[in-house]
C-alpha positions in Angstrom: -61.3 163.0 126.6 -59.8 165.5 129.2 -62.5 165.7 131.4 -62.6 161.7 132.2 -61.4 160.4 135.6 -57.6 158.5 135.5 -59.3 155.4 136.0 -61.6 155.5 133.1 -58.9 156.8 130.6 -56.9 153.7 131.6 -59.8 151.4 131.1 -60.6 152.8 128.0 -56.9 152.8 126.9 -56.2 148.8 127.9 -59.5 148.2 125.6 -57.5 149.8 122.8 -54.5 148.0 123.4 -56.1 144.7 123.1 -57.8 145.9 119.7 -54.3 146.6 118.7 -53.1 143.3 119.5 -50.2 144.4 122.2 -49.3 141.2 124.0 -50.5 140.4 127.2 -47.1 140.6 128.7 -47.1 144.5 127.3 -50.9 145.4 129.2 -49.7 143.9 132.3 -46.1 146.5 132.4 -48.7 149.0 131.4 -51.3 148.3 133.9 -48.7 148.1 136.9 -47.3 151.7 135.7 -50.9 152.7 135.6 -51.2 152.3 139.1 -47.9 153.8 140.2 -49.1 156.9 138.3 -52.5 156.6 140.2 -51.1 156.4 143.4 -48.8 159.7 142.5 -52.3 161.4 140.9 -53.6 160.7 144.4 -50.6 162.1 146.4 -51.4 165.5 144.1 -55.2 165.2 145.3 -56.5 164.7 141.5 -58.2 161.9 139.6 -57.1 163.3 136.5 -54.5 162.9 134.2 -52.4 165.5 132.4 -48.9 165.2 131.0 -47.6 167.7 133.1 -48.7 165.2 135.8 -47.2 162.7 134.2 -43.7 164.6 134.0 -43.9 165.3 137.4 -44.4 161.6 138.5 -41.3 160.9 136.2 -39.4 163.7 137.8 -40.1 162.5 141.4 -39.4 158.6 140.8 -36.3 158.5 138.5 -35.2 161.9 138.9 -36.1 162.2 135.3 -35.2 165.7 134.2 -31.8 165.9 136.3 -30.6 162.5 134.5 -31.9 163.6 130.8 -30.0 166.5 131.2 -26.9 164.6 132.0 -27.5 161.7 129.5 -27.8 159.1 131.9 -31.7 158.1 131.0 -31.8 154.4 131.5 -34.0 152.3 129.2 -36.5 151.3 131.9 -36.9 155.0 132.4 -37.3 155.8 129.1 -39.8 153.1 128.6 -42.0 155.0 131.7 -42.0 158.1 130.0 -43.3 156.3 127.1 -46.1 155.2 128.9 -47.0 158.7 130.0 -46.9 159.8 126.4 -48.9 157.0 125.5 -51.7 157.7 128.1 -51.2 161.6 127.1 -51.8 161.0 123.3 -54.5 158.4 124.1 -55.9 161.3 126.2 -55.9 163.9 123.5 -56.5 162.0 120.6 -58.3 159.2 121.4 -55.8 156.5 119.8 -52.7 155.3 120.0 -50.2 157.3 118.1 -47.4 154.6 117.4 -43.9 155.4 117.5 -41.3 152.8 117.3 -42.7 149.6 115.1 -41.2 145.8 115.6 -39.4 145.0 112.4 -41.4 141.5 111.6 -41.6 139.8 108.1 -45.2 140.5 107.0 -46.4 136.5 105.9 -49.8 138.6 103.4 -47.6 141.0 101.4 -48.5 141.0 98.3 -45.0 143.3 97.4 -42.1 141.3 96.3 -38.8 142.0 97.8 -36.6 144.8 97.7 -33.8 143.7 95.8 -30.1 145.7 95.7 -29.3 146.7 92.2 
């Protein structure tokens, strides 16, 4: 999937977010990033995405490397360069390679509780 145009790997990557059930709220952050990052793809004179790309956009926008090497990343920041992961890993594997998981009580599980001993 290197070879496909920035817009494409976005469409392609919102369909796969919706089969995964993100919440509506989620597509739209991602889909307003999306364009940000288009716009920087298009200040480089590319309509491709690489991660390098991606780290650059984060580098010129929040001063990215300068702050992580200083500890000062802020969560909105850090949420952007999740993004750019996520279109990276989308890009090279073709699915969504989850990270961090929402701690909800699963209503079908057929596994009783753990209980402390």
């Amino acid at each position: 999937m290197t070879d496909l145009l920035f817009q494409e790997l976005t469409q392609r990557l919102e369909k796969e977010l919706y089969r995964l059930h993100y919440t509506e709220a989620s597509i739209i952050q991602y889909r307003r990033m999306w364009k940000h990052i288009a716009t920087f793809l298009e200040r480089e004179d590319t309509d491709h995405f690489t991660e390098e790309a991606g780290m650059r956009f984060l580098d010129e926008q929040f001063n990215f490397f300068e702050l992580e090497k200083v500890g000062k990343l802020t969560q909105s920041i850090i949420n952007v360069f999740r993004i750019v992961r996520m279109l990276g890993d989308f890009q090279q594997h073709g699915s969504i390679l989850r990270r961090y998981y929402k701690q909800r009580e699963c209503k079908y599980s057929t596994n009783p509780p753990i209980q402390s001993i």
